[in-house]
N, C-alpha and C positions, 0 to 999 in steps of 0.2 A: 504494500500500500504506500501510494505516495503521499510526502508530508500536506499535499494540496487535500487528495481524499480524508485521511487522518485528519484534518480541520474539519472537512465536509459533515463527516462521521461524529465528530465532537458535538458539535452545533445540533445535530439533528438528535446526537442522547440526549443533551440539554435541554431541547425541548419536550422531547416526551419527559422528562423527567419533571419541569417544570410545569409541564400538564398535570399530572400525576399530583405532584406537590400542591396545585392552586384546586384541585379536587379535593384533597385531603382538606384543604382549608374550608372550604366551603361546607361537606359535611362536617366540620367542626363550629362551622357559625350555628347551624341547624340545629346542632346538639347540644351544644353547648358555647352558647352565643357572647356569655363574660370571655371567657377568654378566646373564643375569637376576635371580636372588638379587640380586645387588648394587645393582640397579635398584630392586626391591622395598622393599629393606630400607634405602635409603641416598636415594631422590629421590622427592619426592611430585611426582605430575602436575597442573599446573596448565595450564589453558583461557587462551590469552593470544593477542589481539590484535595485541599490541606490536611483535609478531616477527614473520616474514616466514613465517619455517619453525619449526624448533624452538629451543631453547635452555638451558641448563642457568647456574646459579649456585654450585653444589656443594651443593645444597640442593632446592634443585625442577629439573624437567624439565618447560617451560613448550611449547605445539606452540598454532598457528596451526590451528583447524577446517578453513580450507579448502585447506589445506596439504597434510595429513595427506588429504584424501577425496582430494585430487588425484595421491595417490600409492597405488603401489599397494602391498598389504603387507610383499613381502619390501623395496619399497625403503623402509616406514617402518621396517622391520628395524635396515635399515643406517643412516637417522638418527640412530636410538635408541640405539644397539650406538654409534655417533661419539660421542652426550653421556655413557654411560655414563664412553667412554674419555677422555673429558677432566677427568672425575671422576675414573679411577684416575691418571690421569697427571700429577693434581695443577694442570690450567692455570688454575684460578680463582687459586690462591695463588701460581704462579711466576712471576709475571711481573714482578715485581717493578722499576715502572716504566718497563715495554718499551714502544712504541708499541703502544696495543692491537688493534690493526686488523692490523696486520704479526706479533703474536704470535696471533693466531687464525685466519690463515693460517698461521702453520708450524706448529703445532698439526693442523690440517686437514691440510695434508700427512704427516705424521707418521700423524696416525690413519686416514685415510683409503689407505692404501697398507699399514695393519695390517692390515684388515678384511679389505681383498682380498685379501691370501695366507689370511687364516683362513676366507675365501667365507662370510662374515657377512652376512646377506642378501642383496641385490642392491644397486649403484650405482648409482641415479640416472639416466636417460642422455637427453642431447635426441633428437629426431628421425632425425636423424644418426647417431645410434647414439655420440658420444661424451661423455665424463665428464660431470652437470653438478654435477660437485662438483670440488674440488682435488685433482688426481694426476698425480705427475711423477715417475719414476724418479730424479731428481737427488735429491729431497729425502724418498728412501726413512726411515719411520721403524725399521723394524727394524734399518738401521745409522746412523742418526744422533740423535741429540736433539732437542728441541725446539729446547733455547738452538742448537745447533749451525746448525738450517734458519733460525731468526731470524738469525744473523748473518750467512747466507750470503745474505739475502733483502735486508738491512738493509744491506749492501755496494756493492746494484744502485742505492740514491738516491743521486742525484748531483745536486748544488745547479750552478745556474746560475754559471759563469764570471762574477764582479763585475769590471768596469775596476778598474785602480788606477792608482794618483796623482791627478791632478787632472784632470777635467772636460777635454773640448775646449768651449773658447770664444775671447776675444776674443784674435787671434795677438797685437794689441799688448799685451796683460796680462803682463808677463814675472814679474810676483813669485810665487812661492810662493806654493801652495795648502795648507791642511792637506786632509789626505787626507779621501774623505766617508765620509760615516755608511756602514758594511756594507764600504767596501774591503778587499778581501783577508784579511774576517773568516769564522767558521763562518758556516754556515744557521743562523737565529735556529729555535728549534721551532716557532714556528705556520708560518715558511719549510718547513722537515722536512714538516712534518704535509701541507702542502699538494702537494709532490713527491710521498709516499706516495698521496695521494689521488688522483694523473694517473695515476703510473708501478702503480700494482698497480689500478686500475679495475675489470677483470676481476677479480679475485683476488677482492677486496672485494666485489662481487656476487656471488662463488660461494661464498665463506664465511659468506655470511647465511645458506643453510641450516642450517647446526647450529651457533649463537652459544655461548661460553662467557666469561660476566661475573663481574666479579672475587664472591668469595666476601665476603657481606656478610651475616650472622647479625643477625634480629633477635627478636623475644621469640615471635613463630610460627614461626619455621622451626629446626629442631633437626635432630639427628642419630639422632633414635630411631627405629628400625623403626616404621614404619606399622603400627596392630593393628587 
């Protein structure tokens, strides 16, 4: 394929996909017309590669073309209806220096467990017939917070047991070690960061579908209804 066709070919997912996407909105006005209005009037939809699935800034509502065709309506329903609620729920500005990856899973859990009692499109589901989004009865949002599921989540990293005192080596060495670098201190953050990246694996691939990135305003993206 020539890179002429290959543009040709682009343009024409982007459309169906775009089709697809302004359908999904639409039976979301029907059904649930608060946050469609709020979708309308509050996120311009942006065609974005960058993303795996969808993702919102509190600003745009960014959707992957082949994301979006590979799902099917009511479940971009419930994509959309997730970014909306990250928008009302404020997560682009609360996070205020959380891990971000650990705050957009509890987030996810939090919305994702809303949606379901309010049967807001449909859930995602692999093969198998289970979730492929985040939903856990423990980390029900209608009775807990966000901050609340972050710390319950942020409780589970557990840094490696460091030695302390002094090194085993030579038995005739008897003097005095100073202790080493990391004994019996916290997890340094890129330590943390790299624990969260083992221990929530799953999570963090299941929270790619509906990303929400901190809230960063620049001379195009405002807050004005779309006319």
């Amino acid at each position: 394929m020539t890179p002429l066709q290959e543009k040709v070919a682009d343009k024409f997912k982007e459309r169906k996909a775009t089709k697809k996407y302004d359908e999904a909105v639409r039976h979301l006005l029907r059904t649930n017309p608060t946050l469609g209005v709020i979708l309308l009037e509050r996120l311009r939809p942006l065609v974005s590669y960058d993303c795996d699935c969808y993702y919102t800034n509190g600003v745009v509502i960014g959707y992957n073309p082949e994301a979006v065709l590979s799902m099917s309506i009511l479940n971009n329903v419930f994509v959309i209806a997730h970014e909306i609620m990250h928008n009302l729920m404020c997560h682009s500005t609360r996070r205020n220096g959380r891990d971000a990856r650990l705050w957009n899973i509890a987030g996810d859990y939090c919305i994702n467990s809303l949606l379901e009692k309010l049967k807001v499109g449909e859930i995602p589901r692999r093969e198998d017939g289970t979730p492929n989004c985040l939903l856990d009865d423990r980390y029900d949002g209608s009775k807990l917070s966000t901050e609340a599921v972050y710390n319950m989540l942020n409780n589970k990293v557990k840094p490696k047991e460091k030695p302390k005192g002094k090194p085993k080596g030579d038995p005739k060495d008897n003097s005095e070690t100073a202790p080493q670098e990391g004994d019996g201190q916290e997890a340094q953050p890129e330590e943390v960061e790299d624990m969260i990246g083992k221990q929530f694996k799953e999570e963090i691939a299941k929270s790619k579908m509906g990303l929400v990135e901190d809230y960063v305003p620049d001379e195009q993206d405002t807050w004005e209804p779309r006319g």
